[in-house]
Every structure is written in C-alpha cells, then in structure tokens.
C-alpha positions as CSV (number, residue, x, y, z in Angstrom):
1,X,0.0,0.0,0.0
2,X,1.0,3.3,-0.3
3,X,1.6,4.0,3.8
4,X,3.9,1.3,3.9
5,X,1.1,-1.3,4.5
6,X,0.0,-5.0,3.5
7,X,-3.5,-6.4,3.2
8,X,-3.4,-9.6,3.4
9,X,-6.7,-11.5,1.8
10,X,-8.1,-14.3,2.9
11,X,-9.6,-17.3,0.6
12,X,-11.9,-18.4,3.3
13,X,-13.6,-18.4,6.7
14,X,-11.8,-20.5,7.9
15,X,-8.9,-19.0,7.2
16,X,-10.2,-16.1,8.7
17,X,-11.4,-18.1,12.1
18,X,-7.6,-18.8,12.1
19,X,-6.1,-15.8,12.1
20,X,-8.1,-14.6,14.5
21,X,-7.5,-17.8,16.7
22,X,-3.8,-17.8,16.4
23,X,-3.3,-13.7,16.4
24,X,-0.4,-13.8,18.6
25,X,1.8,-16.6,17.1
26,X,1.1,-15.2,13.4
27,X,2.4,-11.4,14.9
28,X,5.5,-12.9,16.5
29,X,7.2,-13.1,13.4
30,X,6.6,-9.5,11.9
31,X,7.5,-6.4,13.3
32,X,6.5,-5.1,17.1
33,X,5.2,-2.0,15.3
34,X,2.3,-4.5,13.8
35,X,-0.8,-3.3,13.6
36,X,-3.9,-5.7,12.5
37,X,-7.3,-4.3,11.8
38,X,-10.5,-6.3,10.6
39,X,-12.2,-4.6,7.7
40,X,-16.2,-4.8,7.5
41,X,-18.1,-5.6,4.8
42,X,-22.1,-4.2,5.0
43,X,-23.8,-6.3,2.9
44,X,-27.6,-4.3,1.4
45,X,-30.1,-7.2,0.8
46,X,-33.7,-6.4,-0.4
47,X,-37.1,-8.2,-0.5
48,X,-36.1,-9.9,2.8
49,X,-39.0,-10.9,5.0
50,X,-38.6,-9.8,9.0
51,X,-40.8,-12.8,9.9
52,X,-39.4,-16.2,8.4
53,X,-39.7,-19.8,10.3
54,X,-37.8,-22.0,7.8
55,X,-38.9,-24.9,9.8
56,X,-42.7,-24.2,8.6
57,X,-43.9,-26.7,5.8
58,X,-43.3,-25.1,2.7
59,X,-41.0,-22.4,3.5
60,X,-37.8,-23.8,2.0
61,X,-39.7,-24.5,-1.3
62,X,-40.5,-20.2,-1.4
63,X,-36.7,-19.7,-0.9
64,X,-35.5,-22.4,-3.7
C-alpha cells in the first residue's frame, strides 16, 4: 500500500477463524510495530421478510 502497509486477503472463513484464533503466534514473526485491523463488509439485501420460520412446511420450497 501506499503508507507502507499489507493487506493480506483471505480465501476463506476459515482462514479467517484462524487468524483470528492464532493472532499472537502469526504477529511474533513481523514487526512489534504490527498493527492488524478487521475490515467490514455491510452487505444491502432487499425483499427480505422480518418474519421467516424455515422450519414451517413449505418455506424452503419459497426460498428455492
């Protein structure tokens, strides 16, 4: 990156379940100066119902 930085992106969860697991021994070998900040991802989904039981008869069938 321009400052200097690296992003480093992950290919899966649990990749991700990993790094966030094992924080400490991935730092140890980089810099003390190390810095590591989640990034966020908002996610806009429309048409979504607020009331959904996808154990009712039928409702899996509406989703398919």
């Amino acid at each position: 990156m321009q400052n200097g930085g690296v992003v480093y992106k992950l290919n899966s969860q649990e990749a991700s379940l990993w790094l966030g697991e094992d924080k400490v021994d991935f730092t140890k070998h980089f810099s003390e100066s190390l810095v590591i900040k989640d990034k966020v991802v908002s996610v806009i989904v429309e048409h979504i119902p607020i009331a959904h039981n996808p154990d009712a008869l039928g409702e899996h069938r509406k989703i398919e």
